[in-house]
Structure formats: structure tokens, C-alpha cells
C-alpha positions in Angstrom: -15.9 2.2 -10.2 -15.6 1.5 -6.6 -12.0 2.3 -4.9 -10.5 -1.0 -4.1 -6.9 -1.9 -2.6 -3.7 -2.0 -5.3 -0.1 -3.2 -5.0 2.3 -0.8 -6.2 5.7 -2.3 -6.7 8.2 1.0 -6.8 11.0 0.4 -9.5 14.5 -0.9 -7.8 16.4 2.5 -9.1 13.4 5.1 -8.6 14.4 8.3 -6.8 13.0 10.2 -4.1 11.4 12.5 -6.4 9.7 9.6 -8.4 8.3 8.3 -5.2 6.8 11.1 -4.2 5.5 11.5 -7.4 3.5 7.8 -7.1 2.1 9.0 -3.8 0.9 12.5 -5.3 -0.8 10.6 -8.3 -2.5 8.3 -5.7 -3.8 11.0 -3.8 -4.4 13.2 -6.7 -7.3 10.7 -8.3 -8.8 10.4 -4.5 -7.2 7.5 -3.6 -5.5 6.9 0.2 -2.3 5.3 0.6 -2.8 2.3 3.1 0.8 0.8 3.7 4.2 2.1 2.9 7.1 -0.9 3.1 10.1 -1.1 1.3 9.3 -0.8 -2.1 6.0 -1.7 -1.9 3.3 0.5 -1.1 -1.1 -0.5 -0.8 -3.3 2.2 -1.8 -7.0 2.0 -2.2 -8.0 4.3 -5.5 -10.4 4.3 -7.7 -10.0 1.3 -10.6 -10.2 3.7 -13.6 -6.8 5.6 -11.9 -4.9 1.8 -11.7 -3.5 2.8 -15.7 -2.1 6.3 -14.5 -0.4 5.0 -11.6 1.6 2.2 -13.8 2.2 4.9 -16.1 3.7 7.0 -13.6 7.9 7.0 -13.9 9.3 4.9 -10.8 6.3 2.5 -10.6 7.7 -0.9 -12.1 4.4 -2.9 -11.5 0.5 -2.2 -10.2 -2.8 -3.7 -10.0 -5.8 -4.2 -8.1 -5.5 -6.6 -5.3 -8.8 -8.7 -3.6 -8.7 -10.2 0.3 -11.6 -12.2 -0.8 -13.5 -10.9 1.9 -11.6 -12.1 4.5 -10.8 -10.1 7.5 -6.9 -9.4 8.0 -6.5 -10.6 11.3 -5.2 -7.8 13.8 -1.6 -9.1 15.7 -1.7 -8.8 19.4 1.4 -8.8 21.4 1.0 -11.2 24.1 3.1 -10.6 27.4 4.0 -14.2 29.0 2.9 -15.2 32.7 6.1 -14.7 34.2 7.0 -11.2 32.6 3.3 -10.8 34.5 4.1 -12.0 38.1 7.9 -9.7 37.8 6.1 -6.8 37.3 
């Protein structure tokens, strides 16, 4: 199967350990972990790994998410005229 992007929701009373664990089985199967935030880390693996990683102690949810082929649009600080003109 192609790798595509997964939400993994890390359990509200998982420990340090168990994280690391999630992260090793992610990369372990040849996936790459995208986003770390929180609790909630994106990592693009391979579909046929998505059942190990929700078996994996300290994950309390996981699945594939889709963009829909949309492009996330990149932020861009924007520094106002007059901060311009001060400097």
C-alpha cells in the first residue's frame, strides 16, 4: 500500500517511555513522523502498519487521514508598513 498521512492521538496518561515507543514503531515500519503537538502526532506510514501503531500501549486512537488533495497553505508572517518605514 502507498504510505499516506495518520493521526495518532497519544493516550491522556501515556508515559515518556510509551511515547517513544509510538515514534519507534512509526519509524520502525518506514514511516516518518510529520508533526509532533501536544498529544497529537501526523506520521506518514505505510497503511498495512496503521493496526500496529493502535496496538501499540499509549496510543488511544489512529487512522489514516486524506487532505483531499488540497494544498496546506503555507502561513507567511507579514510585517506592517509602519514597523517598515521605523526600521
Amino acid at each position: 500500500m502507498p504510505i499516506e498521512p495518520h493521526l495518532i492521538k497519544v493516550a491522556e496518561n501515556a508515559t515518556a517511555f510509551q511515547v517513544q515507543g509510538i515514534l519507534k514503531v512509526v519509524l520502525g515500519t518506514g514511516g516518518r513522523i510529520e508533526m509532533v503537538t501536544g498529544k497529537t502526532i501526523i506520521a506518514s506510514l505505510d497503511s498495512n502498519y496503521a493496526e500496529l501503531v493502535k496496538k501499540t500501549p499509549g496510543v488511544a486512537l489512529a487512522g489514516g487521514i486524506s487532505f483531499r488533495g488540497r494544498k496546506i497553505p503555507k502561513i507567511i508572517k507579514k510585517v506592517s508598513d509602519e514597523k517598515q518605514a521605523e526600521s
